[in-house]
C-alpha positions as MATLAB code, in Angstrom:
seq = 'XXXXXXXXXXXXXXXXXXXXXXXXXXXXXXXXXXXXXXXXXXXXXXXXXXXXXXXXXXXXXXXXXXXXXXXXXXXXXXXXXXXXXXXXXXXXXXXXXXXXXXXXXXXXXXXXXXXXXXXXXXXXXXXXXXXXX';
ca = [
      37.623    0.368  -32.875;
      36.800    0.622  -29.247;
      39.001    0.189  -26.610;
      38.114   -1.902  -23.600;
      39.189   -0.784  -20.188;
      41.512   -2.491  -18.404;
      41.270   -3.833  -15.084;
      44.473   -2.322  -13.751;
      43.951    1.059  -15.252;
      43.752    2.959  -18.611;
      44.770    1.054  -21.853;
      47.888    3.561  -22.265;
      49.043    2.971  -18.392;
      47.299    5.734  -16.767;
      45.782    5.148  -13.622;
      42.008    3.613  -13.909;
      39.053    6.482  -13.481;
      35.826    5.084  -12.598;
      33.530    6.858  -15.158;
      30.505    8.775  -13.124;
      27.235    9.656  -14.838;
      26.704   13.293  -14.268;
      24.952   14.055  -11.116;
      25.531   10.891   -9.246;
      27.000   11.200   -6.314;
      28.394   14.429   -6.736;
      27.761   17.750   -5.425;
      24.707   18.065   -7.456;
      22.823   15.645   -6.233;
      23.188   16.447   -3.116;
      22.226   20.049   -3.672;
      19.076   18.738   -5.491;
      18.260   16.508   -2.457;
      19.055   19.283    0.304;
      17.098   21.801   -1.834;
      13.793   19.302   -1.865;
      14.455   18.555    1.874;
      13.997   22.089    2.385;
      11.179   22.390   -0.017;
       9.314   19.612    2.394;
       9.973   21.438    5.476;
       8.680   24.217    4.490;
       5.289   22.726    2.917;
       5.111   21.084    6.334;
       5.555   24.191    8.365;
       2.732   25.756    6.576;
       0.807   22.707    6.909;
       1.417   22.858   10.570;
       0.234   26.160   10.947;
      -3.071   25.636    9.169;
      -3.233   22.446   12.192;
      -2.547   25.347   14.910;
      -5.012   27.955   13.319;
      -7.843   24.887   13.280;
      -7.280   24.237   17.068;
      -7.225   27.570   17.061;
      -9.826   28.024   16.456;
     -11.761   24.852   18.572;
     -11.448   22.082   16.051;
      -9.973   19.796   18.537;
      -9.756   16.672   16.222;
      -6.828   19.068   14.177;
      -4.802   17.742   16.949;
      -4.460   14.318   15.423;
      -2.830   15.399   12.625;
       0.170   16.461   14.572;
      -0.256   13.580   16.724;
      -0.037   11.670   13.690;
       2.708   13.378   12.363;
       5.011   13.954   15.538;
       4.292   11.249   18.248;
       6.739    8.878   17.077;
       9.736   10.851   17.081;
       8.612   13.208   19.871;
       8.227    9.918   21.892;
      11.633    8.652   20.594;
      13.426   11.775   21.428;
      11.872   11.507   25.043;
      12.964    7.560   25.158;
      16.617    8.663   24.572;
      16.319   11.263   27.404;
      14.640    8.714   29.718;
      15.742    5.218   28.490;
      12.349    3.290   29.877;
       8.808    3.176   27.365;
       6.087    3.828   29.958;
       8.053    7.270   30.926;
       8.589    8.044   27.398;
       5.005    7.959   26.485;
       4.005    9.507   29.693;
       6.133   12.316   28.452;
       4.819   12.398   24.850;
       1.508   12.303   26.295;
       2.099   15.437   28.618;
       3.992   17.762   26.031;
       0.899   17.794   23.425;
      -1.462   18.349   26.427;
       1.212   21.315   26.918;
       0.983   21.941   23.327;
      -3.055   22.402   23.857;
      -2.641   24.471   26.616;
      -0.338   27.065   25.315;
      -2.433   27.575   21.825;
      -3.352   31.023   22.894;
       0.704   31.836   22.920;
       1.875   33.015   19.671;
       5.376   32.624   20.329;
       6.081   32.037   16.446;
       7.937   28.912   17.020;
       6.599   26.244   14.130;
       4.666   23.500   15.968;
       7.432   20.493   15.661;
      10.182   22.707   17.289;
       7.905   23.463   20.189;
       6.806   20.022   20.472;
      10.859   19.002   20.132;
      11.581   21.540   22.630;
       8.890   21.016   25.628;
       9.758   17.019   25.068;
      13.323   17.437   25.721;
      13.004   19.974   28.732;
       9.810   17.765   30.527;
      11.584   14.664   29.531;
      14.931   16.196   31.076;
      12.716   16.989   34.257;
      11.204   14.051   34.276;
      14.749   11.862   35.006;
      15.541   11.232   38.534;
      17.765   13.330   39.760;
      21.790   11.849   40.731;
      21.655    9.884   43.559;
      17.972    8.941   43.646;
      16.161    5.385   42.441;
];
């Protein structure tokens, strides 16, 4: 005979314990989801350095891929810097003409961190300083 569960705990008093299918919610799961997050990144890195070898190398329409790929949040990042949309996307615009510019540099930094990075310093440059308006 099976014993339902009781809505105020176990059927011998015991306090109720919701049961948990293995893997949900607990530490393996997560691990699972960290471990493909990682997994992505990495594919994408590589990805983004076949992009940089290709304008590299003169293919000039590579650079819509990353365009594709890292305008949004590169012009996000710059609209939380600046806090107005025509600065933002002046901004975006400016750090992948950087981006072009430095190609010969092989300073080993992956493409979005660069991008990430030149945003947040031309975007940080681009704010009026304290006092002006």
């Amino acid at each position: 005979m099976h014993s339902i569960p009781h809505l105020d705990g176990r059927p011998d008093g015991g306090p109720a314990t919701p049961a948990t299918p293995a893997g949900i919610g607990g530490g393996a799961a997560k691990g699972h989801r960290e471990a493909a997050r990682l997994r992505l990144a990495a594919a994408r890195r590589s990805e983004d350095a076949e992009v940089v070898a290709r304008l590299r190398n003169g293919e000039l329409p590579a650079l819509d891929v990353l365009w594709d790929r890292y305008a949004r949040a590169v012009f996000l990042r710059c609209w939380r810097v600046l806090r107005e949309r025509q600065p933002a996307w002046d901004v975006t615009h400016d750090t992948f003409l950087a981006f072009l510019a430095h190609l010969p540099c092989r300073c080993g930094l992956p493409a979005r961190e660069w991008l990430f990075a030149t945003c947040t310093q031309l975007a940080s440059e681009h704010q009026p300083k304290r006092g002006e308006a």
